[in-house]
C-alpha positions as CSV (number, residue, x, y, z in Angstrom):
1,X,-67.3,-28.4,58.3
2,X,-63.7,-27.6,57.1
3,X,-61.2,-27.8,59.6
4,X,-58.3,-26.9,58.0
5,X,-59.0,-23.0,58.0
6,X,-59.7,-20.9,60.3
7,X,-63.4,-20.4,61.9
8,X,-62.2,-16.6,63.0
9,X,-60.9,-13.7,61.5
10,X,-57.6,-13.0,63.2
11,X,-53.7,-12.1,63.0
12,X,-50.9,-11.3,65.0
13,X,-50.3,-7.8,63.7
14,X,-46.4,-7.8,64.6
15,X,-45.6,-11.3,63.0
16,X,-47.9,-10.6,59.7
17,X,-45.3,-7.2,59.7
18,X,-42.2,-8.9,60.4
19,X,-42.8,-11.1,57.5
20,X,-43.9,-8.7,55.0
21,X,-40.7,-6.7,55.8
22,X,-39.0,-9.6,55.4
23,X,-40.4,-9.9,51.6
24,X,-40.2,-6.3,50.8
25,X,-36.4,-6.5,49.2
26,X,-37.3,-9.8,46.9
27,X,-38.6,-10.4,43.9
28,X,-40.7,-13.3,44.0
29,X,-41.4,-13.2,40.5
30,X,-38.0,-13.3,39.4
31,X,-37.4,-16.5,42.2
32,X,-40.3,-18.3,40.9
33,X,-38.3,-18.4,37.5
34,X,-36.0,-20.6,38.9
35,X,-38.4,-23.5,39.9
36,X,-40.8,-23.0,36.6
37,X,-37.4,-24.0,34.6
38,X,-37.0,-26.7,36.8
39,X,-40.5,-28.1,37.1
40,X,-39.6,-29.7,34.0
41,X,-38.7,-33.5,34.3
42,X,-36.3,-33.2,31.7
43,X,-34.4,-30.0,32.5
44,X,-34.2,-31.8,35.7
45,X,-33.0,-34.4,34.8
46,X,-30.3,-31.9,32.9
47,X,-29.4,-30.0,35.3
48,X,-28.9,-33.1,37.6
49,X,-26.5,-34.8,35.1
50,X,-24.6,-31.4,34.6
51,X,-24.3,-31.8,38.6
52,X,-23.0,-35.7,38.5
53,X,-19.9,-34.3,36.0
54,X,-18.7,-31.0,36.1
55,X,-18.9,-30.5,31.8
56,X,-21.2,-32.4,29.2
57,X,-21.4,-31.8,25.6
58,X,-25.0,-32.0,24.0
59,X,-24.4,-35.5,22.9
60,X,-24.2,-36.6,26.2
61,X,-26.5,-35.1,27.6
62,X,-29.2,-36.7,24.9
63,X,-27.7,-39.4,25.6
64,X,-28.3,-39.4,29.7
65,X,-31.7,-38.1,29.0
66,X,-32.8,-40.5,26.3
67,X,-33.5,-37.5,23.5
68,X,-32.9,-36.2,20.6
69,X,-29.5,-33.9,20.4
70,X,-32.5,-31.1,19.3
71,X,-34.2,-31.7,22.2
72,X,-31.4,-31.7,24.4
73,X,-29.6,-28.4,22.9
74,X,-33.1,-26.9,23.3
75,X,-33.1,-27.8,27.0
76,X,-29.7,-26.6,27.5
77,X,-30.2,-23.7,25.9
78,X,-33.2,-22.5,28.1
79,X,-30.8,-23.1,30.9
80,X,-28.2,-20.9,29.3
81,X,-30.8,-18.3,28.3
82,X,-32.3,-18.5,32.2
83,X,-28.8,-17.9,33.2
84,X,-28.3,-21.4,35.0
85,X,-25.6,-22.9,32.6
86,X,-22.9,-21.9,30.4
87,X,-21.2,-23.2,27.5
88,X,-17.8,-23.8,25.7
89,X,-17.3,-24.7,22.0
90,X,-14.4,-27.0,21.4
91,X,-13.9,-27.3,17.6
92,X,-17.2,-28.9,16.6
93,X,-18.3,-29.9,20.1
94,X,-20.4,-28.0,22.2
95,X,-19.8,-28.5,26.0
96,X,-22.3,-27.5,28.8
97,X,-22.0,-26.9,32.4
98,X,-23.6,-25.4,35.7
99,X,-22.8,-21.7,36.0
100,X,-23.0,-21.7,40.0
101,X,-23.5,-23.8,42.9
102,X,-26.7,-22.8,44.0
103,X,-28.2,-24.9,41.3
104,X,-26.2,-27.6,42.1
105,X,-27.8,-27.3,46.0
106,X,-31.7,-27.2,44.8
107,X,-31.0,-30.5,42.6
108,X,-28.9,-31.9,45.3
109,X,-32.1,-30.7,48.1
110,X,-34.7,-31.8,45.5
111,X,-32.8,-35.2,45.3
112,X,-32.5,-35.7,49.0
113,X,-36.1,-35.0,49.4
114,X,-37.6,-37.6,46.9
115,X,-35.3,-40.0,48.6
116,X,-36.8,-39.3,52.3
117,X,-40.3,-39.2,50.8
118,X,-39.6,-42.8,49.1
119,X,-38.1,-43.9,52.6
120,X,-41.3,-42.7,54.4
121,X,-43.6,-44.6,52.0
């Protein structure tokens, strides 16, 4: 027998209407976007470094990651094309950074958690 489902058909009518109200005005679609980009280790582990310093060029960032600069430019540019980084040339240089903060708090949350998970263990 499974016991994690139900063994009865039934819902609270006023709770199953609150939250689909509640879901009406978002696009989940659109919202799932941001954690397929990130379910990749190594735009992770991008978008972390870009949190640690406030502006990297690709160099660095291949560097941090342990790539290629065509890998990293291709990582960074997905980010930039998903509207999660920006960049600046400076002569030959190409530096990257976080567009906004809400980025920098689903790294910083995703970090946390991994550490509290490793605690528990």
């Amino acid at each position: 027998m499974n016991t994690d489902t139900c063994e009865i058909y039934c819902y609270d009518e006023d709770k199953v209407n609150r939250v689909k109200d509640a879901l009406r005005p978002y696009s989940f679609q659109d919202m799932a976007q941001v954690f397929k980009v990130l379910a990749d280790h190594t735009r992770l582990k991008v978008a972390y470094a870009l949190c640690k310093e406030e502006e990297l060029c690709v160099c660095d960032v291949a560097h941090i990651i342990g790539s290629t600069i065509a890998t990293a430019s291709h990582h960074l540019r997905l980010l930039r094309n998903m509207g999660f980084a920006k960049y600046r040339k400076e002569g030959k240089l190409v530096f990257y950074s976080l567009k906004d903060d809400h980025l920098k708090q689903l790294v910083a949350l995703a970090i946390e958690h991994q550490r509290e998970v490793v605690v528990r263990e």
